[in-house]
C-alpha positions as YAML, in Angstrom:
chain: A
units: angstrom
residues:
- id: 1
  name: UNK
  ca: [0.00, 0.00, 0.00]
- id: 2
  name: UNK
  ca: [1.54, 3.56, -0.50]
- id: 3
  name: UNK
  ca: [0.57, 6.62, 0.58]
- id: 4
  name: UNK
  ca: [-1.69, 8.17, -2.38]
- id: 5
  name: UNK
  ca: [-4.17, 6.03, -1.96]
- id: 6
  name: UNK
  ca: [-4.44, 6.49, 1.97]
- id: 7
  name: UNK
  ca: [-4.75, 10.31, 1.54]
- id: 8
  name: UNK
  ca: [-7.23, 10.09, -1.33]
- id: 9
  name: UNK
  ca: [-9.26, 8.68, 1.55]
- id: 10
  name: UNK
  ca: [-9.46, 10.60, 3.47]
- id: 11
  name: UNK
  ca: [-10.34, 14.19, 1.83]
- id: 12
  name: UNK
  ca: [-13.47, 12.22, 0.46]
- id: 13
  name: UNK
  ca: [-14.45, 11.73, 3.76]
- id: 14
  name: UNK
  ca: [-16.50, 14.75, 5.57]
- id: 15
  name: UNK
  ca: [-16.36, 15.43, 9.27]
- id: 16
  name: UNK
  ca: [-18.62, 13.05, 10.81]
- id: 17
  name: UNK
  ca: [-19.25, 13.28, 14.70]
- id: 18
  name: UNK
  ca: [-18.24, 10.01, 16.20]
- id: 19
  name: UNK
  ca: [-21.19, 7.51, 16.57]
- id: 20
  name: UNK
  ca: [-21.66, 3.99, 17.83]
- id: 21
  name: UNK
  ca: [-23.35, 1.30, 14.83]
- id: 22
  name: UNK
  ca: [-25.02, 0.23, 18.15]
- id: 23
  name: UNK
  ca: [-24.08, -3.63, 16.71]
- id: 24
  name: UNK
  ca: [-21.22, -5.30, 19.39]
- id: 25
  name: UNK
  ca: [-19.27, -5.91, 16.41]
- id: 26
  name: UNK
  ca: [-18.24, -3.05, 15.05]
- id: 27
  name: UNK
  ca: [-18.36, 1.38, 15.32]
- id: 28
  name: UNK
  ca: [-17.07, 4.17, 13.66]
- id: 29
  name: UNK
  ca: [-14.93, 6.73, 15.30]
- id: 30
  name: UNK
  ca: [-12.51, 9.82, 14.27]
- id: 31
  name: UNK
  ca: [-8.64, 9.44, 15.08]
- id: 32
  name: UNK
  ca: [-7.37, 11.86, 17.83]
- id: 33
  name: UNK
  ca: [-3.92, 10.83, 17.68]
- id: 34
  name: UNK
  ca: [-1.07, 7.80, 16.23]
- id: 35
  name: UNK
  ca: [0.83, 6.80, 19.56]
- id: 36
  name: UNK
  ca: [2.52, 4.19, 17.68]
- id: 37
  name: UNK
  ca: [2.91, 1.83, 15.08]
- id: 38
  name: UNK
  ca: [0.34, -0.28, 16.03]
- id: 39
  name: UNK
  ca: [-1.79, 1.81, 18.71]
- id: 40
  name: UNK
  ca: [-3.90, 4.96, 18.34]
- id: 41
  name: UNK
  ca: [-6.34, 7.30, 20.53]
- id: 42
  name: UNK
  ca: [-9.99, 7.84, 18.90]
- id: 43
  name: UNK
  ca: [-12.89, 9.19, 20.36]
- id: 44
  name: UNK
  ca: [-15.84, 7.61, 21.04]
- id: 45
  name: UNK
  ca: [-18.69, 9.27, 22.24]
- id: 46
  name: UNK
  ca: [-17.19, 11.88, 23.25]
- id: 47
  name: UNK
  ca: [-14.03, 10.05, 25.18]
- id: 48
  name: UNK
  ca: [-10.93, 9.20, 24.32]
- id: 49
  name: UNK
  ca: [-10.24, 5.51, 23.55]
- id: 50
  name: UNK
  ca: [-7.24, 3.82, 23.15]
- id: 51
  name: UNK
  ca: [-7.13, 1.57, 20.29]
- id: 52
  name: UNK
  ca: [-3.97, -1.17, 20.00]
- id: 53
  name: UNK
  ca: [-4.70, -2.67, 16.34]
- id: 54
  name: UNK
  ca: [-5.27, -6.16, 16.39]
- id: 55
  name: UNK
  ca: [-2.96, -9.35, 14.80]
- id: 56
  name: UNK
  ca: [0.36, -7.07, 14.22]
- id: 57
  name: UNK
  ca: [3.28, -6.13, 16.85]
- id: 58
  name: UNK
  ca: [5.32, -2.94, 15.76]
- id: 59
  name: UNK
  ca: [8.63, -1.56, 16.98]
- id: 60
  name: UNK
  ca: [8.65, -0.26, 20.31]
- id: 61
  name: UNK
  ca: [8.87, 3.63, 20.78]
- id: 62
  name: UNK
  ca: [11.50, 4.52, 23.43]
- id: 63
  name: UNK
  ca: [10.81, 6.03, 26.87]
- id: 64
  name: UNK
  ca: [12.52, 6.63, 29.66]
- id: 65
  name: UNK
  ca: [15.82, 7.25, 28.48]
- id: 66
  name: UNK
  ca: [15.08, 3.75, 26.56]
- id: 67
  name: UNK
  ca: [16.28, 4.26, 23.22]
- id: 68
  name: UNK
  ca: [13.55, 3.12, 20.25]
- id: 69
  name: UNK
  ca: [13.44, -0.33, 18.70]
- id: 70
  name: UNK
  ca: [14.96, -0.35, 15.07]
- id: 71
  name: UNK
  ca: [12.14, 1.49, 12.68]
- id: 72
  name: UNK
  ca: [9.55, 2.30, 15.44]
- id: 73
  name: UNK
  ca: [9.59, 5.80, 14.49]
- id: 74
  name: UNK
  ca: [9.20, 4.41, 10.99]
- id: 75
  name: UNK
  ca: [6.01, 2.83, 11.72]
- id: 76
  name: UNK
  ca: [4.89, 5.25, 13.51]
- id: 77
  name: UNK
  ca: [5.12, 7.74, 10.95]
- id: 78
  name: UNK
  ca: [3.56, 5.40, 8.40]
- id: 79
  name: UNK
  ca: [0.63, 4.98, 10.39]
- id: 80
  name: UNK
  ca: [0.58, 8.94, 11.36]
- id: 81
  name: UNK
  ca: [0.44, 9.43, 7.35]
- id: 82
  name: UNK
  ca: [-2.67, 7.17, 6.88]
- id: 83
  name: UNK
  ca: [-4.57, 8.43, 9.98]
- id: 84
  name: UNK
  ca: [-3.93, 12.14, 10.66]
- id: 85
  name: UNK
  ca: [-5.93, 13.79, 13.54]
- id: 86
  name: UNK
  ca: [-9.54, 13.69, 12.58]
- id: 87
  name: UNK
  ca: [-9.65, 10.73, 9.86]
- id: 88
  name: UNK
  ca: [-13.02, 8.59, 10.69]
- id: 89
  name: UNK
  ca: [-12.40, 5.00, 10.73]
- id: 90
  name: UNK
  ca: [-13.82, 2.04, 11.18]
- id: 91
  name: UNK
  ca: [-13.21, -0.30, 14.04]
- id: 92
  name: UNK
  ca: [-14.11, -4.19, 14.43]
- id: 93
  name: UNK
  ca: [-14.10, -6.31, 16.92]
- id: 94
  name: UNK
  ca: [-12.81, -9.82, 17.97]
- id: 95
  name: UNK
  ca: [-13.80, -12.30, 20.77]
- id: 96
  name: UNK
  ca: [-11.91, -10.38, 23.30]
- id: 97
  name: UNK
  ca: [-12.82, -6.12, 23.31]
- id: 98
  name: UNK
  ca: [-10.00, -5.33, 25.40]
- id: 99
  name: UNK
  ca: [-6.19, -6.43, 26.66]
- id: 100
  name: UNK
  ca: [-4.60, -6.31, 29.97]
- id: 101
  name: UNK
  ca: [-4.11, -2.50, 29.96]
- id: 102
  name: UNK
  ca: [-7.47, -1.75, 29.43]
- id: 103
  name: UNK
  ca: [-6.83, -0.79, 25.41]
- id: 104
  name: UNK
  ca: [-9.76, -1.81, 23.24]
- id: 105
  name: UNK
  ca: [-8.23, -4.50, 20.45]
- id: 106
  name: UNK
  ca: [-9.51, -3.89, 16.88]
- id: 107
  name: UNK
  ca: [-9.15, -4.20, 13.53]
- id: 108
  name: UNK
  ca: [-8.52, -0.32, 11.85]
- id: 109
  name: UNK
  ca: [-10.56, -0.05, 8.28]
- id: 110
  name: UNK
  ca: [-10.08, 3.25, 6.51]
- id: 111
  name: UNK
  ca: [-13.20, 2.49, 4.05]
- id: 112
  name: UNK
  ca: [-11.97, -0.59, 2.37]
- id: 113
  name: UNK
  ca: [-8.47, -0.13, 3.45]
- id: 114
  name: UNK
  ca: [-7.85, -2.33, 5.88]
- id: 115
  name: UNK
  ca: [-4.74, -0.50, 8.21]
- id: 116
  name: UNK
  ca: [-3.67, -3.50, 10.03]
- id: 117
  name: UNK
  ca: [-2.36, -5.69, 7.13]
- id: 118
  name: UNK
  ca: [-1.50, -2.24, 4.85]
- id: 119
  name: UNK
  ca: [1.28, -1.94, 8.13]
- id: 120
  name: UNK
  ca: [2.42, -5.40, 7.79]
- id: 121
  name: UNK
  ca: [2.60, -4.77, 3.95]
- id: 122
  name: UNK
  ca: [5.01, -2.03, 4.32]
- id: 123
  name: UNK
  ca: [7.33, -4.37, 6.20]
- id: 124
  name: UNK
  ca: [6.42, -2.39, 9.64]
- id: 125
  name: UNK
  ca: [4.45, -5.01, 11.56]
- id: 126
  name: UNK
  ca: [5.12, -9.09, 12.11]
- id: 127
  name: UNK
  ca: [2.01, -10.51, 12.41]
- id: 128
  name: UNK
  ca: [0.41, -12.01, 16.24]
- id: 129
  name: UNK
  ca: [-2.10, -13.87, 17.92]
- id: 130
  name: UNK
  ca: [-2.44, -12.52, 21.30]
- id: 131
  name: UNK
  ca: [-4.90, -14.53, 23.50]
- id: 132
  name: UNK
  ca: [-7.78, -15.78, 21.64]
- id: 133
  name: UNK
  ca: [-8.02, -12.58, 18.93]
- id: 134
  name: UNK
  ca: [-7.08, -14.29, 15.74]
- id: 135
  name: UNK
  ca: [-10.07, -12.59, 13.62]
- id: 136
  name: UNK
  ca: [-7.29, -10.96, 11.27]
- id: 137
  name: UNK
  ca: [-4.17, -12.83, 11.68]
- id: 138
  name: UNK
  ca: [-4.35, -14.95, 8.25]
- id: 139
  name: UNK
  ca: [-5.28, -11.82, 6.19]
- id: 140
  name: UNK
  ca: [-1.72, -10.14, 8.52]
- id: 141
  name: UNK
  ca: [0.15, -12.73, 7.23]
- id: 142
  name: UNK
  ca: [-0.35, -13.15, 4.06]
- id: 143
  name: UNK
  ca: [0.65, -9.28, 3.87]
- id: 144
  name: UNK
  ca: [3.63, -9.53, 5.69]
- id: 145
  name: UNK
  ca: [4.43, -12.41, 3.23]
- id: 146
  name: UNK
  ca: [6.28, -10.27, 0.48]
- id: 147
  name: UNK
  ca: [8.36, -7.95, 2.78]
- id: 148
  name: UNK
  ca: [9.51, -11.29, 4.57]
- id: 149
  name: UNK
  ca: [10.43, -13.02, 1.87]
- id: 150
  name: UNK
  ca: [12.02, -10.27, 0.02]
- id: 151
  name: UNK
  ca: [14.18, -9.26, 3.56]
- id: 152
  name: UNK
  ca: [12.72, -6.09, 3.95]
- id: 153
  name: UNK
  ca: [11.46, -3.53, 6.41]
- id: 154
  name: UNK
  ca: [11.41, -5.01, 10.21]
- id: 155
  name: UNK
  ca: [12.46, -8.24, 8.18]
- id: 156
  name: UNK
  ca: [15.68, -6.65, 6.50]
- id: 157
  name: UNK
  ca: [17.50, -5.09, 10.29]
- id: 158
  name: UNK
  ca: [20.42, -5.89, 11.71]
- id: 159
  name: UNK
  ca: [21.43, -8.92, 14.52]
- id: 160
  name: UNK
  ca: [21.61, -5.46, 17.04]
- id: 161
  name: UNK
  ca: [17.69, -4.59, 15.89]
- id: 162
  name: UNK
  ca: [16.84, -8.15, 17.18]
- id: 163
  name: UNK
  ca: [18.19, -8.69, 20.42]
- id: 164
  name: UNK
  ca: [18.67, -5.18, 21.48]
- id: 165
  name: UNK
  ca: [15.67, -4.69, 24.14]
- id: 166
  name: UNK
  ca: [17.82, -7.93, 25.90]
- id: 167
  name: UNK
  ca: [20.96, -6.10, 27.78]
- id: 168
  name: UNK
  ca: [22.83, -9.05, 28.03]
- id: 169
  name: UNK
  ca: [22.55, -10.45, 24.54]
- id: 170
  name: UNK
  ca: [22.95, -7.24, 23.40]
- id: 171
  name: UNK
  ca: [26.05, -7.14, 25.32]
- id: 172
  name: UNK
  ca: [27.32, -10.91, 23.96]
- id: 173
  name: UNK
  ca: [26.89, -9.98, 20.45]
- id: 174
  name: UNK
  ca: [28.65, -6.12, 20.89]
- id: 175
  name: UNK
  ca: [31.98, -8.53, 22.49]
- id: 176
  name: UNK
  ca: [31.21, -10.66, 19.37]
- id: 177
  name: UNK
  ca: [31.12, -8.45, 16.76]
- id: 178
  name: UNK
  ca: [34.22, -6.27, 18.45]
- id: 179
  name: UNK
  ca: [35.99, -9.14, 18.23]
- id: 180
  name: UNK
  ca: [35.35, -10.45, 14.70]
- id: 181
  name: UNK
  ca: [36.14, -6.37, 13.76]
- id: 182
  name: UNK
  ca: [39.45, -6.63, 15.28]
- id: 183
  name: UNK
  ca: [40.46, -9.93, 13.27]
- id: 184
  name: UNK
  ca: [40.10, -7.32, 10.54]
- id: 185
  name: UNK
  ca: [42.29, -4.52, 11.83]
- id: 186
  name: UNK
  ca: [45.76, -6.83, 12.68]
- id: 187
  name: UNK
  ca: [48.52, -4.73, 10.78]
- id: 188
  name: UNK
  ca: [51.03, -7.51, 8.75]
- id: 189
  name: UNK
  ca: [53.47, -9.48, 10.58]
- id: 190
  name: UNK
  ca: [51.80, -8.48, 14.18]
- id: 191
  name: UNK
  ca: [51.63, -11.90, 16.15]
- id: 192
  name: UNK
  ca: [50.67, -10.44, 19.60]
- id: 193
  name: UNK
  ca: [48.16, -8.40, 18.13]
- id: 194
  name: UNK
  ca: [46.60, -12.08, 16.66]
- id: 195
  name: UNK
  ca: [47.15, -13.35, 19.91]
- id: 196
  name: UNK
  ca: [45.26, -10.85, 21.61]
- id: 197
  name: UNK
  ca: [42.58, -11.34, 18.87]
- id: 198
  name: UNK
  ca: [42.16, -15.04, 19.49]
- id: 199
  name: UNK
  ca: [41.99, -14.41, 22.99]
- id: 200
  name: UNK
  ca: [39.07, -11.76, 23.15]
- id: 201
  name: UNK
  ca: [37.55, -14.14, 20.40]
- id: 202
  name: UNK
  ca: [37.39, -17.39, 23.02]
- id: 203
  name: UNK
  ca: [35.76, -14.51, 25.45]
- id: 204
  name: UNK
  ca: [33.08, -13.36, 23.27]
- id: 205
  name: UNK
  ca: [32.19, -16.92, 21.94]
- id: 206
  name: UNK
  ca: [31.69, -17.88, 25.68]
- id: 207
  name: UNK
  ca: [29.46, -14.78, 25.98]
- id: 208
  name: UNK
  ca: [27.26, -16.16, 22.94]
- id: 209
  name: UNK
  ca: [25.69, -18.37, 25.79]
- id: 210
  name: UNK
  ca: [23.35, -15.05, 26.79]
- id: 211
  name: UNK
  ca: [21.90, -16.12, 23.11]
- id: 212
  name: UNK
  ca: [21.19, -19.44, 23.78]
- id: 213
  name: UNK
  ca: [19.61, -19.29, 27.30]
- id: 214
  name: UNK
  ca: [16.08, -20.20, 27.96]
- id: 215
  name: UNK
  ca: [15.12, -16.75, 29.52]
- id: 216
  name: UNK
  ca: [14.29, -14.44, 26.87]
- id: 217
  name: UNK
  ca: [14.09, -10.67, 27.79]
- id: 218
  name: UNK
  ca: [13.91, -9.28, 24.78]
- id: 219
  name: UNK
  ca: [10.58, -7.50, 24.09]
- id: 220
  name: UNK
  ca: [6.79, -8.75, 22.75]
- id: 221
  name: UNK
  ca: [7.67, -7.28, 19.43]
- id: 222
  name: UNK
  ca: [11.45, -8.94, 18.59]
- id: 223
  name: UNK
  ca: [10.31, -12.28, 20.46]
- id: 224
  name: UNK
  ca: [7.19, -11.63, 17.93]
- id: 225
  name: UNK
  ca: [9.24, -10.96, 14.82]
- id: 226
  name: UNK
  ca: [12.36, -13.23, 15.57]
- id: 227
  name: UNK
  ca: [11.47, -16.00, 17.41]
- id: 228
  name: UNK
  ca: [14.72, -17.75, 16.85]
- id: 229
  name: UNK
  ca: [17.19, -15.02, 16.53]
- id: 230
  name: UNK
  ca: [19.38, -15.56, 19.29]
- id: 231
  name: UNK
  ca: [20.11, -18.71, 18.42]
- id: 232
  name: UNK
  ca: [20.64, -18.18, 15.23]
- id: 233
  name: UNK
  ca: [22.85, -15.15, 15.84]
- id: 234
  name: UNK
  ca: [24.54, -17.30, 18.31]
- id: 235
  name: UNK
  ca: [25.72, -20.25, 15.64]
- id: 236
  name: UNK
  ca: [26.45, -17.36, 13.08]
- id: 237
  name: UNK
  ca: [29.04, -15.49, 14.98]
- id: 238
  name: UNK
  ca: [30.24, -18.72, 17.20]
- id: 239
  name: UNK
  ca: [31.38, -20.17, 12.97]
- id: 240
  name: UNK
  ca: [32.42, -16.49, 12.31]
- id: 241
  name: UNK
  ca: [34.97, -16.60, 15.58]
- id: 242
  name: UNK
  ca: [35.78, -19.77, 15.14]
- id: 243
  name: UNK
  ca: [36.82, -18.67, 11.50]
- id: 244
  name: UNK
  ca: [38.63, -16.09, 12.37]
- id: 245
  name: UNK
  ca: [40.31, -17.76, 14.77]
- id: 246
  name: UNK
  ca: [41.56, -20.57, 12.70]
- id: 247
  name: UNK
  ca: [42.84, -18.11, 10.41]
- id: 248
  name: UNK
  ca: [44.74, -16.09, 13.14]
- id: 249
  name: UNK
  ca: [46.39, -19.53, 13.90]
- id: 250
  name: UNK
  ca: [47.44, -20.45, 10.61]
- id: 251
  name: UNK
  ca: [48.48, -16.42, 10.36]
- id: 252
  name: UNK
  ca: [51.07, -16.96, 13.21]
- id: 253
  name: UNK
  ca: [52.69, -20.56, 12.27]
- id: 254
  name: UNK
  ca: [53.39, -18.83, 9.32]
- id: 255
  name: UNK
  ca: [54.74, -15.36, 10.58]
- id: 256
  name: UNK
  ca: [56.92, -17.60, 13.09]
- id: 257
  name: UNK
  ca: [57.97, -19.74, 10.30]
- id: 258
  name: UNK
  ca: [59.49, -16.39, 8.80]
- id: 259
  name: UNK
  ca: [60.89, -15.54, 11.62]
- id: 260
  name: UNK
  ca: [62.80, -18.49, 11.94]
- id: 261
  name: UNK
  ca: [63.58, -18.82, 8.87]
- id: 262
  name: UNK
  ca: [64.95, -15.05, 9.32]
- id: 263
  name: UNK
  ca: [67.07, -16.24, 11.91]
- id: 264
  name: UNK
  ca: [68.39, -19.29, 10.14]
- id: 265
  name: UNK
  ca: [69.98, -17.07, 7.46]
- id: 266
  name: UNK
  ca: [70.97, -14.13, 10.12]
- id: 267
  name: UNK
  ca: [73.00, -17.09, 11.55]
- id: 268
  name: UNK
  ca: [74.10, -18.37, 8.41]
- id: 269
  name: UNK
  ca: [75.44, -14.47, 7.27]
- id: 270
  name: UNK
  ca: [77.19, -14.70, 10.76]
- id: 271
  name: UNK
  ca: [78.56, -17.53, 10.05]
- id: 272
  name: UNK
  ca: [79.91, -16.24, 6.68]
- id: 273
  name: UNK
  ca: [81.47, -13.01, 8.09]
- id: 274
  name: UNK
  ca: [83.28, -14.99, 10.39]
- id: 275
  name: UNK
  ca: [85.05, -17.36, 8.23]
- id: 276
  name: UNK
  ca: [85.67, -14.65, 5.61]
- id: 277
  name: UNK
  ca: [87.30, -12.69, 8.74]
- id: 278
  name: UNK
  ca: [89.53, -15.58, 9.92]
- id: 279
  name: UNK
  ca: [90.53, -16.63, 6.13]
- id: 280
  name: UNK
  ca: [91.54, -12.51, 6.39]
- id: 281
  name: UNK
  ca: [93.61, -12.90, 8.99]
- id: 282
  name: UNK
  ca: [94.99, -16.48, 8.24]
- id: 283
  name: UNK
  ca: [96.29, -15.16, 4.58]
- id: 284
  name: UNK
  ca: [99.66, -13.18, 5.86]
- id: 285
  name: UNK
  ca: [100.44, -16.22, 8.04]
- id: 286
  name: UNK
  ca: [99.97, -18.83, 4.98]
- id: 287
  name: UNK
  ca: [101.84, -15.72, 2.94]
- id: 288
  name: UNK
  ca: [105.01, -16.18, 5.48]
- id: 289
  name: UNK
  ca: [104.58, -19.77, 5.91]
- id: 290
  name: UNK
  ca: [105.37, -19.89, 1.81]
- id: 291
  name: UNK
  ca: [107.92, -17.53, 1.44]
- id: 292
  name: UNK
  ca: [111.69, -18.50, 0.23]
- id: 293
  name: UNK
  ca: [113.75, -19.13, 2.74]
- id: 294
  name: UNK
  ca: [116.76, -16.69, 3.16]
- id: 295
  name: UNK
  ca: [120.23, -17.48, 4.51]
- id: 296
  name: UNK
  ca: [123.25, -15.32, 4.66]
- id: 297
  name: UNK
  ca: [126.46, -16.78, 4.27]
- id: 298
  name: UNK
  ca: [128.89, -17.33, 7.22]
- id: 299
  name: UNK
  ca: [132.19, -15.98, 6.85]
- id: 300
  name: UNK
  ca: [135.18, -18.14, 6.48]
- id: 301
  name: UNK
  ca: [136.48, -18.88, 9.63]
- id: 302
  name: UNK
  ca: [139.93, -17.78, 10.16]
- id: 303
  name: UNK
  ca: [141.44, -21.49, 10.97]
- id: 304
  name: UNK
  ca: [140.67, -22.12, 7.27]
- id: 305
  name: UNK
  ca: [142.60, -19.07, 6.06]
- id: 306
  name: UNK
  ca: [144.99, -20.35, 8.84]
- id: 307
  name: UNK
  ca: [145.15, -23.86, 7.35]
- id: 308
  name: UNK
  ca: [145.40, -22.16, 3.66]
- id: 309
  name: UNK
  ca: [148.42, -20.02, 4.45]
- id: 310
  name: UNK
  ca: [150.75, -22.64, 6.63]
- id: 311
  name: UNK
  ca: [153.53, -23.72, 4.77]
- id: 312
  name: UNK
  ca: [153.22, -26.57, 2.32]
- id: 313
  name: UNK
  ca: [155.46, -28.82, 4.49]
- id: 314
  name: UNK
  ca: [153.61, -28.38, 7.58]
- id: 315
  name: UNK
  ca: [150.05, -29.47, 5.89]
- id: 316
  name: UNK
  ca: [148.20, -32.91, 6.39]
- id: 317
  name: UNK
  ca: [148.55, -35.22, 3.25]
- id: 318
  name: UNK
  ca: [146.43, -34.33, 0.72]
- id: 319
  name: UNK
  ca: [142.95, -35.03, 1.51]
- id: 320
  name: UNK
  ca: [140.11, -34.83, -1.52]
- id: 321
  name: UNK
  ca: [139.29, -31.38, -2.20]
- id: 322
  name: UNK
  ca: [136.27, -30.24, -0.20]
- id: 323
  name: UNK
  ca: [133.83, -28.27, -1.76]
- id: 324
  name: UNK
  ca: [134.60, -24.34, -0.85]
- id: 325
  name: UNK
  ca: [131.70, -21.64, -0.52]
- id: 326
  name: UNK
  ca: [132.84, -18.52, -0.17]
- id: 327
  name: UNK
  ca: [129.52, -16.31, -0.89]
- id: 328
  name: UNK
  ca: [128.96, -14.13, 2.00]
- id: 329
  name: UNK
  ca: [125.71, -12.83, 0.36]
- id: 330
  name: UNK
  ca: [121.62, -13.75, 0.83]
- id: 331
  name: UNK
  ca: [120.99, -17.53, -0.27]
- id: 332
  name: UNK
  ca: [117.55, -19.07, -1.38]
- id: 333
  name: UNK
  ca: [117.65, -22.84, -0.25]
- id: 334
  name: UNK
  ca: [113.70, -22.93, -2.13]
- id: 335
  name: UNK
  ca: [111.21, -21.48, -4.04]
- id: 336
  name: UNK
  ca: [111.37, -20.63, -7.47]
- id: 337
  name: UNK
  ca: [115.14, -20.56, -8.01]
- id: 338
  name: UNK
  ca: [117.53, -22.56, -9.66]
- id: 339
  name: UNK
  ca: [119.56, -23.82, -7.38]
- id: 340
  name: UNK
  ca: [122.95, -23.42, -8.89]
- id: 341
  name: UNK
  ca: [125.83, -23.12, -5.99]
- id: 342
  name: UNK
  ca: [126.21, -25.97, -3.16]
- id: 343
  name: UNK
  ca: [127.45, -24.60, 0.51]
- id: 344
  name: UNK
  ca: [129.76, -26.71, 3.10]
- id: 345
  name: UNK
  ca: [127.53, -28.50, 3.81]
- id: 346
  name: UNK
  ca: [126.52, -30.00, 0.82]
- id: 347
  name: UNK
  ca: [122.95, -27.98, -0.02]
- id: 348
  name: UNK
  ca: [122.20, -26.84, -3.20]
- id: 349
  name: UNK
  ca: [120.74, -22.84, -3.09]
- id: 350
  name: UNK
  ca: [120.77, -19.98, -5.13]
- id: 351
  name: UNK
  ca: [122.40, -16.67, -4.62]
- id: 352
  name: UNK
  ca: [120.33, -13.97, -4.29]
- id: 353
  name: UNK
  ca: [120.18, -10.00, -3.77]
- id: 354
  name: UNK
  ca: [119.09, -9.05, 0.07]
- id: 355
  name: UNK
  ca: [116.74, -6.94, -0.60]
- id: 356
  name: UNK
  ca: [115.18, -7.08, -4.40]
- id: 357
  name: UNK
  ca: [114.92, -11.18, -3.53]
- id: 358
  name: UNK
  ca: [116.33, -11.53, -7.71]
- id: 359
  name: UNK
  ca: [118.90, -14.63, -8.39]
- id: 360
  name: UNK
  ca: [122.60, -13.74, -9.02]
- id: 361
  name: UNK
  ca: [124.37, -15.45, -11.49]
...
């Protein structure tokens, strides 16, 4: 139903004083003012009647400091646009006339509009039974049918719109969705900050058990509307966590894994730097170890030049002639020389200069 129609209504009809059909089934009254969704104040005869519209629950208006249900003021408007002050409507009547508070129950009919399931139409009304008043619930539900099916209106809100009149399960699914939002904020290569995520995530799925507890505080209109939200909200963020969690888990073997992995070559470009240090250090030693080996030639001793100059007659009998070095200078007794002269003592060497390390001769 939209709102053209509604309004089209009611300029056609005239102001008619308020007046009783005098059947018990039925009267016709003039609106004096939309207190809700689903309740209105009309006068009859003269007194002001309050009128809670049978076979549909609406969001509940806040009071008290009580914040309002999710699209109350919605349906309240709705219904404030069909009935403005003044519109004369038609009211009919079920087995039971009135509820606990004293509010006459009826059935709204703007000439053949019929309010109640127009409400539920709009997606701004589940439809009830309460006690034995069931006059208009089929007619309710089968206008409800297309909002509910398409996920609309009252049928369209979030988990929050159907558990929030319940502190505590509003409370468990807050901690649930904080946690499943801070899953989603972990900066790269943070492992405490997954830690800490999988912890508060074990704390809110614990909490979940407000959900799933047979007291339900919520109010007549969510219990109406979502029967079996908290259990399903319950399951939903419990395989969300649990998700997450897993995730998290396989997040951190794998940032560990780089980190050892990190550590393993660290250790290994230790490593490196110290051999390539020692090898430094060891190459002047292998350097000396390897270099020619330098003698420098005794001098004759002066019993040989003795011996030499003693007169022929006083000398030993001629022995075989020994082999005479007289090169007082550097000798190489290795390396890459050719070892051309022989010393006293039999060794082959080569002569060489002191200091350019070059063979002589």
């Amino acid at each position: 139903m939209g709102w053209v129609k509604p309004l089209v209504g009611i300029f056609a009809v005239g102001a008619v004083a308020s007046v009783a059909l005098g059947g018990d089934d039925e009267d016709t009254v003039v609106v004096n003012r939309v207190i809700d969704g689903d309740t209105i104040d009309v006068d009859i005869d003269g007194e002001n009647t309050r009128v809670r519209l049978l076979n549909i629950d609406t969001p509940e208006i806040g009071h008290n400091g009580v914040p309002s249900e999710c699209l109350a003021e919605e349906a309240k408007h709705y219904l404030e646009g069909r009935l403005p002050q003044g519109t004369e409507v038609r009211l009919e009547y079920d087995s039971e006339r009135t509820d606990k508070y004293g509010r006459t129950l009826a059935g709204v009919f703007l000439e053949d509009d019929f309010i109640n399931a127009d409400i539920a139409a709009e997606g701004l009304a589940a439809a009830v039974v309460f006690g034995g008043n069931d006059k208009f619930y089929e007619e309710v539900q089968k206008a409800e049918r297309a909002p509910k099916d398409a996920g609309e209106g009252i049928f369209g809100v979030s988990d929050e719109c159907k558990v929030s009149s319940d502190e505590e399960m509003a409370e468990a699914l807050s901690s649930a969705e904080a946690a499943a939002a801070a899953f989603a904020g972990i900066e790269a290569g943070d492992i405490p900050a997954y830690e800490d995520s999988i912890d508060k995530s074990v704390a809110a799925k614990a909490g979940l058990v407000a959900l799933t507890r047979s007291k339900d505080g919520r109010s007549t209109f969510q219990k109406a509307a979502y029967p079996d939200a908290p259990k399903e909200i319950a399951a939903s963020k419990e395989r969300e966590l649990g998700g997450n969690e897993k995730q998290a888990r396989e997040k951190i073997n794998e940032l560990e894994a780089q980190e050892r992995e990190e550590e393993k070559r660290e250790k290994e470009r230790q490593e490196e730097e110290r051999r390539v240090e020692e090898q430094r250090q060891e190459e002047p030693r292998q350097a000396e170890e390897s270099a020619p080996e330098v003698e420098v030639a005794e001098q004759p001793t002066q019993d040989y030049e003795s011996s030499v100059s003693q007169p022929a007659e006083q000398q030993a009998a001629p022995q075989p002639a020994p082999v005479v070095d007289t090169y007082t200078g550097c000798r190489a007794y290795n390396g890459n020389y050719a070892l051309t002269s022989v010393d006293k003592k039999g060794r082959p060497y080569a002569k060489i200069d002191c200091t350019t390390k070059q063979q002589i001769g």
